[in-house]
FIVEXTI-669700 format. One line per field, with one value per residue: residue in one letter; x, y, z of N, C-alpha, C in turn. Coordinates in steps of 0.2 Angstrom, whole numbers. Layout:
N
res (A,...)
n.xx (X,...)
n.yy (Y,...)
n.zz (Z,...)
ca.xx (X,...)
ca.yy (Y,...)
ca.zz (Z,...)
c.xx (X,...)
c.yy (Y,...)
c.zz (Z,...)
This chain:
386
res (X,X,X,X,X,X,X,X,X,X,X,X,X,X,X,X,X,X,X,X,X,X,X,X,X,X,X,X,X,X,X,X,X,X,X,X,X,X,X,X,X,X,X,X,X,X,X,X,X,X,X,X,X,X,X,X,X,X,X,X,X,X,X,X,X,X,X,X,X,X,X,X,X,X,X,X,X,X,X,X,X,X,X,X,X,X,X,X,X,X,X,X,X,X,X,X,X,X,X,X,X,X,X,X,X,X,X,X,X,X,X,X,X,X,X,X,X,X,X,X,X,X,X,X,X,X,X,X,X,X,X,X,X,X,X,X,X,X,X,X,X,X,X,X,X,X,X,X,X,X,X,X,X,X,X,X,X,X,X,X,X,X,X,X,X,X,X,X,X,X,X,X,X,X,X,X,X,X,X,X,X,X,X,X,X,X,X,X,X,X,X,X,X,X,X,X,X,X,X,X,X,X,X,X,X,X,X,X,X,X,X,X,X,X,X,X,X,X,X,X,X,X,X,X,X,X,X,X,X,X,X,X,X,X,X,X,X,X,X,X,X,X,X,X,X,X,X,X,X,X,X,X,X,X,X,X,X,X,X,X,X,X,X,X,X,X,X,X,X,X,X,X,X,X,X,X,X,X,X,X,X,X,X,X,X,X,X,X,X,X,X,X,X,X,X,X,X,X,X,X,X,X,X,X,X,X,X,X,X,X,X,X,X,X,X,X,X,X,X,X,X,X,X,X,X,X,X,X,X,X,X,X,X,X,X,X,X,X,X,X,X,X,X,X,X,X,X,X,X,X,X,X,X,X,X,X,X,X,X,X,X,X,X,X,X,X,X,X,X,X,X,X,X,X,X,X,X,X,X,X,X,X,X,X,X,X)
n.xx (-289,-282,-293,-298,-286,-284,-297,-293,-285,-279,-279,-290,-298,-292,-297,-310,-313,-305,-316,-326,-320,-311,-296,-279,-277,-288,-284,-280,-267,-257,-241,-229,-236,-240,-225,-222,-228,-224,-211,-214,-216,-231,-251,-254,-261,-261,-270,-262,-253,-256,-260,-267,-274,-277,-285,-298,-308,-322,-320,-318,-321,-331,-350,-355,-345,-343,-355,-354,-345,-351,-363,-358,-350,-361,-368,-357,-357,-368,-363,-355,-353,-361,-373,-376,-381,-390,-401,-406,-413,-421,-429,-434,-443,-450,-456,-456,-453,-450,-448,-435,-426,-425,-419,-406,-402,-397,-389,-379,-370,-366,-359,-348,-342,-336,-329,-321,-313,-306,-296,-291,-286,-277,-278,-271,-277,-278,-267,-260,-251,-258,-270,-282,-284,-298,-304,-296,-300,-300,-291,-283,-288,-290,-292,-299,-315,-323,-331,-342,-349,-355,-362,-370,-378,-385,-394,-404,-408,-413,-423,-431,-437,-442,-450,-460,-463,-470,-481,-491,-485,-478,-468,-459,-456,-450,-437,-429,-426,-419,-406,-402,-397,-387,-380,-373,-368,-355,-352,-345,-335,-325,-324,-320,-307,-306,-307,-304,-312,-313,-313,-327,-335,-332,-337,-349,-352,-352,-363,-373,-371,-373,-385,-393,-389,-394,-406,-417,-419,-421,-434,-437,-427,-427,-441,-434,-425,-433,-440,-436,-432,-419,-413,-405,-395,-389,-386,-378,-366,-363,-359,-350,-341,-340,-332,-320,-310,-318,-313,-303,-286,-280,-270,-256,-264,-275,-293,-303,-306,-312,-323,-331,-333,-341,-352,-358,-359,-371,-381,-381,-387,-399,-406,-406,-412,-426,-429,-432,-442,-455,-454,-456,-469,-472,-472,-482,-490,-496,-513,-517,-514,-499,-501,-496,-509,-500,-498,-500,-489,-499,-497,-497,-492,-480,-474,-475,-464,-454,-452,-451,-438,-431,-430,-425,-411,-404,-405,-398,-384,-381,-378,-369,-357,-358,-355,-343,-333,-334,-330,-319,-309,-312,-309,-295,-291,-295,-286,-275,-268,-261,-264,-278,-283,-289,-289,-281,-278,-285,-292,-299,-309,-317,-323,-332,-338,-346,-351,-358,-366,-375,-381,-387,-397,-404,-410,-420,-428,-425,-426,-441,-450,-447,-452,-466,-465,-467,-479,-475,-476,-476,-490,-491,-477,-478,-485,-474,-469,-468)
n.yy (-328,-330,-333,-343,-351,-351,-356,-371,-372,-383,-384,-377,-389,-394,-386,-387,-401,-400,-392,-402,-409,-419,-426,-432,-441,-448,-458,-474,-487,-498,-501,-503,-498,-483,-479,-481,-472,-459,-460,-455,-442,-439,-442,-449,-464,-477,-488,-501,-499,-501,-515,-529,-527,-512,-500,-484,-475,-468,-451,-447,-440,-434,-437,-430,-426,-441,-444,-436,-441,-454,-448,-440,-452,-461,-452,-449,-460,-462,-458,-470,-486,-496,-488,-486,-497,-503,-492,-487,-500,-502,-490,-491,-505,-504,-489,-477,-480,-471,-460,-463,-468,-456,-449,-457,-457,-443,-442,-451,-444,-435,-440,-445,-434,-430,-442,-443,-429,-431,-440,-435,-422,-425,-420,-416,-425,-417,-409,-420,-420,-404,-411,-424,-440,-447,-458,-470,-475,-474,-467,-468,-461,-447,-428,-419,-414,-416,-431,-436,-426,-420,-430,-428,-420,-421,-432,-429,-418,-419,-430,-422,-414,-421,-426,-416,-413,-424,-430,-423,-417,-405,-392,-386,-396,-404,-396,-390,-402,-411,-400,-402,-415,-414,-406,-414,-424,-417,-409,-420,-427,-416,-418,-431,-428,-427,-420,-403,-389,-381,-393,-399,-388,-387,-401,-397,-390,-392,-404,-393,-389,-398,-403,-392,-389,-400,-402,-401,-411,-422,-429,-433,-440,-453,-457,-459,-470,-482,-482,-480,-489,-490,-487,-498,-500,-488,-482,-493,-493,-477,-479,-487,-478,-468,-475,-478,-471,-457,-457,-448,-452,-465,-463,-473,-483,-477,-477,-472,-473,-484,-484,-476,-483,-491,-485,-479,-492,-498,-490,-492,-506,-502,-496,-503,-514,-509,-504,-515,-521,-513,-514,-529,-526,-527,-516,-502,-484,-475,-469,-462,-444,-436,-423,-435,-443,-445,-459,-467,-480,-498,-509,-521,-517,-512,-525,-533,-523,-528,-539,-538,-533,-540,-553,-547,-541,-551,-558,-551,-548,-560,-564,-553,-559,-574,-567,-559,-568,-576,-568,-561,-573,-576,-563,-562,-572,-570,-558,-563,-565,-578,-581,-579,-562,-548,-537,-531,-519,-517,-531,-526,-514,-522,-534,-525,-518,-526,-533,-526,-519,-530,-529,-517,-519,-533,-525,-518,-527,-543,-545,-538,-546,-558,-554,-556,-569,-574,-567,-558,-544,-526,-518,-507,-502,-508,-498,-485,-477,-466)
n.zz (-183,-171,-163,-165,-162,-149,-147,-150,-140,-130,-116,-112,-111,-103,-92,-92,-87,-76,-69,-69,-59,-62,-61,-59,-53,-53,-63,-64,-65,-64,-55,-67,-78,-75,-71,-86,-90,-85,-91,-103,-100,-100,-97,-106,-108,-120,-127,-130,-121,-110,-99,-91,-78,-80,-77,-80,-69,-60,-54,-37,-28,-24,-21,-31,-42,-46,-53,-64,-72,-75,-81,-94,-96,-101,-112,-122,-125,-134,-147,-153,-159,-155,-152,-163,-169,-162,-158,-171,-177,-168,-167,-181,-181,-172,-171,-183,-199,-209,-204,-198,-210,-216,-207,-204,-217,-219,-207,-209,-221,-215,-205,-216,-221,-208,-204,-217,-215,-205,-211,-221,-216,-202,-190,-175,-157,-143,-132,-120,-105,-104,-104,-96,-101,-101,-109,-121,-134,-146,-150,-160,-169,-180,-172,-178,-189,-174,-174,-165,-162,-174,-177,-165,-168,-181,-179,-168,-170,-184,-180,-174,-183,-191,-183,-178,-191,-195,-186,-172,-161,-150,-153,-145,-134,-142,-149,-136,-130,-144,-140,-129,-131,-139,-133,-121,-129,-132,-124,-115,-122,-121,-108,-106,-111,-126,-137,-142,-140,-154,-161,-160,-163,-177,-179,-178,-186,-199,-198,-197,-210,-220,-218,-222,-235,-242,-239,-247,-254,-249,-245,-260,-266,-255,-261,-276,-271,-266,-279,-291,-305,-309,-295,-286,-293,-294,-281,-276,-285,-282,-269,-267,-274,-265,-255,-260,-273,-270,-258,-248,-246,-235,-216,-211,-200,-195,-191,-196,-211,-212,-202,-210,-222,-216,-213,-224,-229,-223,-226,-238,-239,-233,-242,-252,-248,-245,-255,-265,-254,-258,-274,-271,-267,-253,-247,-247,-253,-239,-238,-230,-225,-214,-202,-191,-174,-160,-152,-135,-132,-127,-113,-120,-131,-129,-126,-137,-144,-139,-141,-155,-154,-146,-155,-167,-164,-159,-172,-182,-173,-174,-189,-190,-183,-189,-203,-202,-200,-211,-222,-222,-221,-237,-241,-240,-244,-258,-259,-259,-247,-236,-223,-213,-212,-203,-202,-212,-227,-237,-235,-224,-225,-236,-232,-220,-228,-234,-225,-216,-225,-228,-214,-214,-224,-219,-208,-214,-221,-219,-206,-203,-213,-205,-193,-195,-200,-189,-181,-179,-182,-185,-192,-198,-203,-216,-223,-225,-233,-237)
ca.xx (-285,-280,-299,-296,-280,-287,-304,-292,-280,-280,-279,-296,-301,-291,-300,-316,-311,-304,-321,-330,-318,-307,-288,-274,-277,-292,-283,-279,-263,-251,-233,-224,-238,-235,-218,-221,-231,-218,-205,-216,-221,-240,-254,-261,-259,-264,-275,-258,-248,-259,-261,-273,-274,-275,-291,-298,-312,-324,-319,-318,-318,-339,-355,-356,-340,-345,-361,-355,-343,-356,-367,-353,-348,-368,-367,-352,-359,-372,-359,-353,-358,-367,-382,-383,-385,-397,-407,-409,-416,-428,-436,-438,-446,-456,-460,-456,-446,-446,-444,-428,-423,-421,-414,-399,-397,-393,-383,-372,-369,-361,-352,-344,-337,-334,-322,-314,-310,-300,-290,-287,-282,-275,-275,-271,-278,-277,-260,-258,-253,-261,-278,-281,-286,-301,-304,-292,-304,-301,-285,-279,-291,-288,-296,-301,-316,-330,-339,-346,-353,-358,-366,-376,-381,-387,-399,-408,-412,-417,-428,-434,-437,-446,-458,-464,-468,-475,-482,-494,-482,-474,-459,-458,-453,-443,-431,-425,-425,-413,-401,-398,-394,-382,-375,-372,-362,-350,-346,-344,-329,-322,-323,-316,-303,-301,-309,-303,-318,-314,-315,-333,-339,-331,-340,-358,-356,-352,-369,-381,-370,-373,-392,-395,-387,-396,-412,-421,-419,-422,-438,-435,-420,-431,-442,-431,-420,-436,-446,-434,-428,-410,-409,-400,-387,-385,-385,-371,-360,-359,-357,-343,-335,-338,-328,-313,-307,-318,-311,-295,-280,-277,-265,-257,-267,-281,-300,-308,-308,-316,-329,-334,-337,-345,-360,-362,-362,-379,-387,-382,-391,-405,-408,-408,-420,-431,-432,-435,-449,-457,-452,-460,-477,-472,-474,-489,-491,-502,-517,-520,-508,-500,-500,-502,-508,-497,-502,-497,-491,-500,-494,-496,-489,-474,-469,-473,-459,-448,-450,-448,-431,-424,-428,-421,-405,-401,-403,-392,-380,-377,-379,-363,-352,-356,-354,-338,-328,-334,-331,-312,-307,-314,-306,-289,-289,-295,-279,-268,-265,-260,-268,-283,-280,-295,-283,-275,-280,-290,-298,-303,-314,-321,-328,-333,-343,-350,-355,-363,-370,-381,-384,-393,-403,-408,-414,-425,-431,-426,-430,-449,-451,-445,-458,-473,-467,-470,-484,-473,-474,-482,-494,-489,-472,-480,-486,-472,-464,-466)
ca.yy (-333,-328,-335,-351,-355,-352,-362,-376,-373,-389,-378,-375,-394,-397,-383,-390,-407,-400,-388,-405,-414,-423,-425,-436,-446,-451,-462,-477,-489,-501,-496,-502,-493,-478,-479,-479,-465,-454,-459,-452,-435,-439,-445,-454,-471,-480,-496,-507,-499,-505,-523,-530,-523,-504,-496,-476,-477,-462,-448,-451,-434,-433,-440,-425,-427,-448,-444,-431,-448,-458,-444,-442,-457,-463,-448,-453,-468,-462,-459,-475,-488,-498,-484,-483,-503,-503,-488,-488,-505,-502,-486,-494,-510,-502,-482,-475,-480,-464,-453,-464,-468,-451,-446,-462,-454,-436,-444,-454,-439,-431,-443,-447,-428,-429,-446,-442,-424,-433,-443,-427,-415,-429,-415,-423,-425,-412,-412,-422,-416,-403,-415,-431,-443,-453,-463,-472,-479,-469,-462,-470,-458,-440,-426,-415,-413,-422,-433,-435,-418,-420,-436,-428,-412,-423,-437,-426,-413,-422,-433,-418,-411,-425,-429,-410,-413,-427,-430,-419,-414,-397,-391,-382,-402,-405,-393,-395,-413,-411,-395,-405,-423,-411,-402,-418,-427,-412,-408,-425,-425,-411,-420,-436,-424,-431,-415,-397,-384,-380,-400,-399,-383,-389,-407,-396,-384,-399,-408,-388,-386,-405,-402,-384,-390,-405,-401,-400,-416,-428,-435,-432,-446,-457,-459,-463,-475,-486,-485,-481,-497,-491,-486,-501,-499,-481,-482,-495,-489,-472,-481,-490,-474,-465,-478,-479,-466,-453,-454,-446,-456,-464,-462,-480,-484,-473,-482,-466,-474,-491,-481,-471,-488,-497,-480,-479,-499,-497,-484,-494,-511,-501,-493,-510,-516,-503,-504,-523,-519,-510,-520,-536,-524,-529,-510,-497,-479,-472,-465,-453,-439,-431,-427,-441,-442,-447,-465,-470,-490,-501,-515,-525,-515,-514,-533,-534,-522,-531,-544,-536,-530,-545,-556,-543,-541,-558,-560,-544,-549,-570,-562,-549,-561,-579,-564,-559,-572,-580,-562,-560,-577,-573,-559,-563,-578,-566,-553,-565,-570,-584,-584,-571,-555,-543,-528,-529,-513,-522,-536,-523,-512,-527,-536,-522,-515,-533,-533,-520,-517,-535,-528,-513,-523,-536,-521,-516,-531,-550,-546,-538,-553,-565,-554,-557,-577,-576,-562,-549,-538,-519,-517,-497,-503,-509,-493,-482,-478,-458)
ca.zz (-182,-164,-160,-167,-159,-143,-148,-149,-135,-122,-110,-111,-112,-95,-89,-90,-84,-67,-65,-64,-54,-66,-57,-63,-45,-56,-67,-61,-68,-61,-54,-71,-81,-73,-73,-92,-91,-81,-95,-109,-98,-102,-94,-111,-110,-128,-125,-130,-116,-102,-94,-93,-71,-78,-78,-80,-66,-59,-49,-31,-24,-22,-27,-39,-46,-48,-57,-70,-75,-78,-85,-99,-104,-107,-117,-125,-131,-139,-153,-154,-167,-152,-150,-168,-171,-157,-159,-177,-180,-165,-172,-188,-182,-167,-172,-188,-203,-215,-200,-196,-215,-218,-204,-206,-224,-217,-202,-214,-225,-210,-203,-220,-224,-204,-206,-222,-213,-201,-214,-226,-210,-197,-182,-166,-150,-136,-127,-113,-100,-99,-103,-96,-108,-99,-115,-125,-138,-153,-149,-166,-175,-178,-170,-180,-184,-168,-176,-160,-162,-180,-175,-159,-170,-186,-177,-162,-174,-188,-177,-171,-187,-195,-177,-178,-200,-197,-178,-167,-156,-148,-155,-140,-132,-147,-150,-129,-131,-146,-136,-123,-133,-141,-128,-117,-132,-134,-115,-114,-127,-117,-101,-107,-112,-132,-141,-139,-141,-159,-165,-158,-168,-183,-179,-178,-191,-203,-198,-200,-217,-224,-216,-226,-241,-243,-236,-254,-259,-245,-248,-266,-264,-252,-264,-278,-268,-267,-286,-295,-307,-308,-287,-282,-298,-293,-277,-274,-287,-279,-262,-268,-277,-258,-250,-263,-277,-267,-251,-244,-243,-225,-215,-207,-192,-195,-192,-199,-215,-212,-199,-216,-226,-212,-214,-230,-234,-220,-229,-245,-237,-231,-249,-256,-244,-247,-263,-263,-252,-264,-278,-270,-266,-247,-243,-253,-250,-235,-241,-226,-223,-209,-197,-186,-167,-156,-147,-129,-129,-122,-109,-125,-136,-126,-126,-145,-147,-134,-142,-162,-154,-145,-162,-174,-161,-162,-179,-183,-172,-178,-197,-190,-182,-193,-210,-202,-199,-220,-227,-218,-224,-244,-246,-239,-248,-264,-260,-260,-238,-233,-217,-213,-208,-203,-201,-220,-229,-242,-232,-219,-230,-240,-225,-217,-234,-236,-217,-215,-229,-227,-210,-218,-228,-216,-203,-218,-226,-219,-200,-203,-215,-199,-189,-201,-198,-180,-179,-173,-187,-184,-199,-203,-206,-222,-228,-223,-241,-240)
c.xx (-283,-289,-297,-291,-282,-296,-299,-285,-284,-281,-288,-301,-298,-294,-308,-316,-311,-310,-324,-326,-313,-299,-283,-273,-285,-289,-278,-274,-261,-245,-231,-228,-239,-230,-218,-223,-226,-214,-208,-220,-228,-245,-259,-257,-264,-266,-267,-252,-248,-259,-265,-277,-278,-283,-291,-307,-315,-321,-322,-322,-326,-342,-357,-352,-343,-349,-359,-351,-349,-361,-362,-351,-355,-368,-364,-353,-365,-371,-358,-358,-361,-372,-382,-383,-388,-403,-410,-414,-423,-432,-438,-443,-451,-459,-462,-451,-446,-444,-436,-425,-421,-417,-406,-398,-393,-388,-376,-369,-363,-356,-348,-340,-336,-326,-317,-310,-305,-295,-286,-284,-277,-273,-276,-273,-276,-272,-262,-253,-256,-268,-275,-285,-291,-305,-299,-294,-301,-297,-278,-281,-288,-293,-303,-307,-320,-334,-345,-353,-357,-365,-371,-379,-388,-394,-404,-411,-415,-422,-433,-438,-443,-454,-460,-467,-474,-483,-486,-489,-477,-468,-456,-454,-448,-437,-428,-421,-417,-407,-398,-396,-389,-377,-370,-367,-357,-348,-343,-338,-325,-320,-319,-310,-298,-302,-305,-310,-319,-316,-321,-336,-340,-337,-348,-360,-356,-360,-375,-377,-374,-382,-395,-394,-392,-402,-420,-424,-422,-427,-438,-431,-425,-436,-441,-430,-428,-441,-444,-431,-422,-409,-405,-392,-382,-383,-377,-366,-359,-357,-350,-337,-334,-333,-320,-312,-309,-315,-304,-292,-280,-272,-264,-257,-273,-289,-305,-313,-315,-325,-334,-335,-340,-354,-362,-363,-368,-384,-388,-387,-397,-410,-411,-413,-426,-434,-435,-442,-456,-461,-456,-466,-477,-473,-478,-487,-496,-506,-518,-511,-506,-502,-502,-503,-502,-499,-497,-495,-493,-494,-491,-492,-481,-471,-470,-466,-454,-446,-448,-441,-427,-424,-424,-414,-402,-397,-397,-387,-375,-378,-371,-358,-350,-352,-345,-331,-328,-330,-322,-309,-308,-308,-301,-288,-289,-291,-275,-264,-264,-262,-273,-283,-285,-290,-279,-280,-285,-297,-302,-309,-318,-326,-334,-340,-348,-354,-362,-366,-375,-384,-389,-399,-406,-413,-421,-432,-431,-430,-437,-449,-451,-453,-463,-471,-469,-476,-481,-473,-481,-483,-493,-484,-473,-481,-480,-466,-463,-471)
c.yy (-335,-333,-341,-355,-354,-357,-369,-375,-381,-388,-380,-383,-397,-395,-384,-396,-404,-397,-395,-412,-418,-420,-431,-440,-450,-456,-467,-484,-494,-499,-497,-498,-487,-476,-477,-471,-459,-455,-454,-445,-437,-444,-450,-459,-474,-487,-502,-506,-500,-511,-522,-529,-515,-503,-488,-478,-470,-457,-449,-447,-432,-435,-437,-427,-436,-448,-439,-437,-452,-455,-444,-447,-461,-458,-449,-456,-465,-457,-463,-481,-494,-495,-485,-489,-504,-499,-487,-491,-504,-497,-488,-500,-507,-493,-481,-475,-475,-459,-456,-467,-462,-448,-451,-456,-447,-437,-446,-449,-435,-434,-443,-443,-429,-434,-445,-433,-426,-435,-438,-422,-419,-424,-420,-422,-418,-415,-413,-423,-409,-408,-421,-434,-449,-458,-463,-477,-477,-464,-462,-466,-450,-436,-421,-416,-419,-427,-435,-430,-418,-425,-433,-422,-416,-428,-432,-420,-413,-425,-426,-413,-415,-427,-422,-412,-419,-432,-424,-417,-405,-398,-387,-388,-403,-402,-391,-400,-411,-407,-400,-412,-419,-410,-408,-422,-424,-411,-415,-429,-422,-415,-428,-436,-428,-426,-410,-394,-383,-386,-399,-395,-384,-396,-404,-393,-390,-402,-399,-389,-391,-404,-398,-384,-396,-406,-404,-407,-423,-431,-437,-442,-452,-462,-463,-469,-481,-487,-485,-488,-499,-491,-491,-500,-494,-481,-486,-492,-483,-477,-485,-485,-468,-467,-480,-474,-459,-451,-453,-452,-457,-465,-469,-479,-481,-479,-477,-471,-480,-488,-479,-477,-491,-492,-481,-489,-500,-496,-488,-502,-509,-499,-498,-515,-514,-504,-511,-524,-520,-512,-525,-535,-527,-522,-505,-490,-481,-468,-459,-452,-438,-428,-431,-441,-445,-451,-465,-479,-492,-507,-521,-524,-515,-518,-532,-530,-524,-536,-544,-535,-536,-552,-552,-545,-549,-562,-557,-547,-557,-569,-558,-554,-568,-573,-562,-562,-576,-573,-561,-564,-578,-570,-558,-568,-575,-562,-557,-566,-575,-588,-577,-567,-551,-536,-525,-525,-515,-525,-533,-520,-516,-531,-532,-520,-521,-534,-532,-516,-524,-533,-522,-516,-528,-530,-520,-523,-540,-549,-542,-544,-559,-561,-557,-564,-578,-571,-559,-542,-530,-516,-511,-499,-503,-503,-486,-480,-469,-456)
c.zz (-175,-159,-159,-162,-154,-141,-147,-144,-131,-115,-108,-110,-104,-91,-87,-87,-77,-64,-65,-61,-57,-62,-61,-59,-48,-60,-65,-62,-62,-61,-61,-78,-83,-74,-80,-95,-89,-89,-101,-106,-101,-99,-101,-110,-115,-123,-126,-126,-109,-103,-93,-84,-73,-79,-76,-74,-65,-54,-42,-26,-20,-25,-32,-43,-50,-54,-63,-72,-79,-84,-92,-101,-103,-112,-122,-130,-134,-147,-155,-156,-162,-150,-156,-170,-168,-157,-168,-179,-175,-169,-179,-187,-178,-168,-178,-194,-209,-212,-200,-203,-217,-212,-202,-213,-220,-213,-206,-219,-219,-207,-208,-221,-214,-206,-211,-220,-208,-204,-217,-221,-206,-191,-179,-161,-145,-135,-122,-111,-107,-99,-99,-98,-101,-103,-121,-131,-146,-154,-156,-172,-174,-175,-173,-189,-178,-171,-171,-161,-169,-179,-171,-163,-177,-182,-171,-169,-180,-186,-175,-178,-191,-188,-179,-187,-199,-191,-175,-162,-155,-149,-150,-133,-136,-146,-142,-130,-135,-145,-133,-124,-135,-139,-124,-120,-130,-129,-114,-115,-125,-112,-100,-111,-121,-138,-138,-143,-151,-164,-164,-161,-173,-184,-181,-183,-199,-205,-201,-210,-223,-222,-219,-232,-244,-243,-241,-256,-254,-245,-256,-267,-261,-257,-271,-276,-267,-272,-287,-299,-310,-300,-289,-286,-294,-289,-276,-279,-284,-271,-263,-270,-269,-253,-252,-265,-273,-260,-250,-244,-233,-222,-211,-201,-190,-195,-196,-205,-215,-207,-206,-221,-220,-212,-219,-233,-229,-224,-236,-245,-236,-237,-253,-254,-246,-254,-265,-259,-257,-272,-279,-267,-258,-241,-249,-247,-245,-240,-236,-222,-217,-208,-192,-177,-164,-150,-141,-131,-127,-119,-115,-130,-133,-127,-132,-147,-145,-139,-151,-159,-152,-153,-168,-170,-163,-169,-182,-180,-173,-186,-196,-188,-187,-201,-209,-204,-208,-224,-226,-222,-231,-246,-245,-244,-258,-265,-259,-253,-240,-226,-218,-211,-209,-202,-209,-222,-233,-239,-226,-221,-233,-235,-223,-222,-235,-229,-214,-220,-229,-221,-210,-220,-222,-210,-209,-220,-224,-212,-199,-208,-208,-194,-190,-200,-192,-177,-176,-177,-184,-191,-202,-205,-215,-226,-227,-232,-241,-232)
C-alpha cells in the first residue's frame, strides 16, 4: 500500500517536470488571471478561467528545455482523437486493413475499460501546486487510470505484433519502435504534469491485461464480424448495451463517457462496413499466405496514397461536421429541447454514437468505393478479409 501511495505522490510528477525544465515562470497568464490563480493557491487554470490573451508556452530557459516541450506534447497528441482519425483511416486506405482492424478492435477494448474506470473511480488530477498543469484539455476528466498510456501501449504493440505475423520484418526493429512510442506518451503525461506515475502503470497494465485476455479470439472475432449473417445485429446491440446499461454512471462534467461511445460507435461502423464488404463480394479471401515482403513506395505510389488520404479526409470530415450539426438537432427535438443543445446528456451520446459510428463505416466502405470512382483504389485492400 505504502508503494502505491508513493507511485501516486505529485511530488514525484513535479519532480519530473523541473529535471526537464519545467518552472512556474513557464506558464504565461494575464495580471487578472493570475490574480485568480494566487486567490485559488494553484497554478491550474481550467480553459473557462483564462481569456482569451492566456497561453501555456515552452520553456525559455534553453534550446534543450524548448525541445523536450515540443517533443512531449507531439507525443501527447498521439493519444488524442486527432491521430487516431488521421492515422487509422490512412493505414487502412494506403497499407493494411486487417493489421489495423484488429488492432482498432484491441485499442477500443482498452480504452473502453480505461474511460469507464475514470467514471467508476473519479481520482483526481495531481495537486497543483506542487505540479504545474501545462494542459488544460482534459482537466474535466478523471485521472485515474492513463488512457493515454493504455492507448500508447495497445496500438504500438499490436502493430507490432501483427507486422512481425504477418510481414518479413525484424522484431528486433519492431519491439524498439513500439518502447519508445510508449515511453514517449507516458513521460509526456508526467511532464505536462496531468498524470502521477501510478495513473500510467494502471493505464499499461490495463492494455497487457485486455491484450492476454483476449488474444485467443482476435481473428476468430474478425472473421465473424464480416460473414457472419447475424454480425451487424450482434454487433450493434452489444455496442449499444457498452455505451448505456453496461457503463458506469457519470459523474456531471465528465467527457469520459461520451469518449467511450465515440470508440466503440467507430468499431461498431467499421464492423458494419466490413461486413457489407463481404456481403456485396466487394472484398474475397487472399489465396497466398503470409508472410508478405515488405515493398519500398514508389514516387508514384506515394502520391496515389496522398491523394487516397486527402480525398478520404475531406470526405470524413464534411460527413462529421454536416452529420453533426442534423444528428444534434434530431435528437434534441426527439428528448424534448426547445432549442439544440450538444452538451445535454442524452443528445450528447446519440449524436456522438450516430457520428461516429457512420465515420467508421465510411472509412471502411463509402471512401474506398469513392476511391474505385476515381482510380485511386489500392487493389489488396479488396482481398484483405483475413
Amino acid at each position: 500500500m505504502n508503494v502505491l501511495k508513493k507511485l501516486n505522490d505529485p511530488n514525484l510528477t513535479a519532480k519530473f517536470q523541473q529535471y526537464c525544465g519545467v518552472s512556474s515562470k513557464n506558464v504565461e497568464n494575464c495580471d487578472e488571471c493570475q490574480k485568480h490563480a494566487q486567490e485559488r493557491d494553484t497554478w491550474d487554470l481550467k480553459t473557462g478561467d483564462r481569456c482569451a490573451d492566456c497561453k501555456v508556452t515552452a520553456p525559455r530557459s534553453n534550446t534543450r528545455h524548448a525541445l523536450l516541450f515540443y517533443l512531449f506534447s507531439y507525443a501527447s497528441s498521439l493519444g488524442n482523437e486527432v491521430f487516431y482519425l488521421l492515422f487509422y483511416p490512412y493505414c487502412v486506405w494506403n497499407m493494411d486493413s486487417v493489421l489495423i482492424r484488429r488492432t482498432a478492435l484491441v485499442w477500443s477494448l482498452c480504452m473502453y475499460v480505461g474511460q469507464a474506470g475514470k467514471d467508476l473511480l473519479w481520482w483526481p488530477r495531481p495537486a497543483s501546486p506542487p505540479v504545474i498543469r501545462l494542459e488544460t484539455e482534459f482537466l474535466q476528466e478523471s485521472s485515474m487510470p492513463s488512457t493515454h498510456a493504455a492507448s500508447a501501449t495497445a496500438i504500438p504493440f499490436m502493430l507490432a505484433y501483427y507486422l512481425y505475423d504477418r510481414y518479413q520484418i525484424s522484431p528486433y526493429l519492431l519491439l524498439p519502435a513500439a518502447v519508445v512510442w510508449c515511453s514517449l506518451v507516458c513521460l509526456s503525461r508526467l511532464y505536462l504534469g496531468v498524470h502521477t506515475i501510478l495513473d500510467l502503470l494502471c493505464g499499461i497494465l490495463i492494455s497487457i491485461l485486455v491484450m492476454a485476455v483476449t488474444s485467443p479470439f482476435w481473428e476468430d472475432f474478425d472473421w465473424y464480424q464480416q460473414t457472419h449473417p447475424f454480425a451487424p445485429f450482434v454487433v450493434l446491440t452489444t455496442a449499444i448495451a457498452m455505451c448505456t446499461v453496461l457503463y458506469p454512471k457519470s459523474k456531471d462534467g465528465s467527457c469520459s463517457h461520451g469518449d467511450a461511445v465515440q470508440i466503440v460507435a467507430v468499431l461498431t461502423g467499421v464492423s458494419i462496413g466490413s461486413w457489407l464488404n463481404f456481403h456485396f463480394q466487394f472484398t474475397s479471401t487472399n489465396d497466398h499466405s503470409g508472410p508478405y515482403d515488405v515493398i519500398i513506395p514508389s514516387v508514384r505510389d506515394l502520391a496515389m496514397q496522398i491523394l487516397r488520404f486527402f480525398v478520404g479526409v475531406v470526405i470524413i470530415g464534411l460527413l462529421k461536421v454536416t452529420l453533426k450539426e442534423i444528428t444534434v438537432r434530431l435528437f434534441s427535438k426527439l428528448f424534448g429541447l426547445k432549442v439544440p443543445n450538444q452538451e445535454h446528456p442524452s443528445v450528447k451520446l446519440a449524436y456522438k454514437f450516430a457520428v461516429y459510428g457512420v465515420i467508421g463505416f465510411s472509412v471502411v466502405f463509402l471512401v474506398p468505393f469513392i476511391h474505385c470512382m476515381f482510380g485511386l483504389e489500392r487493389e489488396s485492400y479488396f482481398k484483405e478479409v483475413v
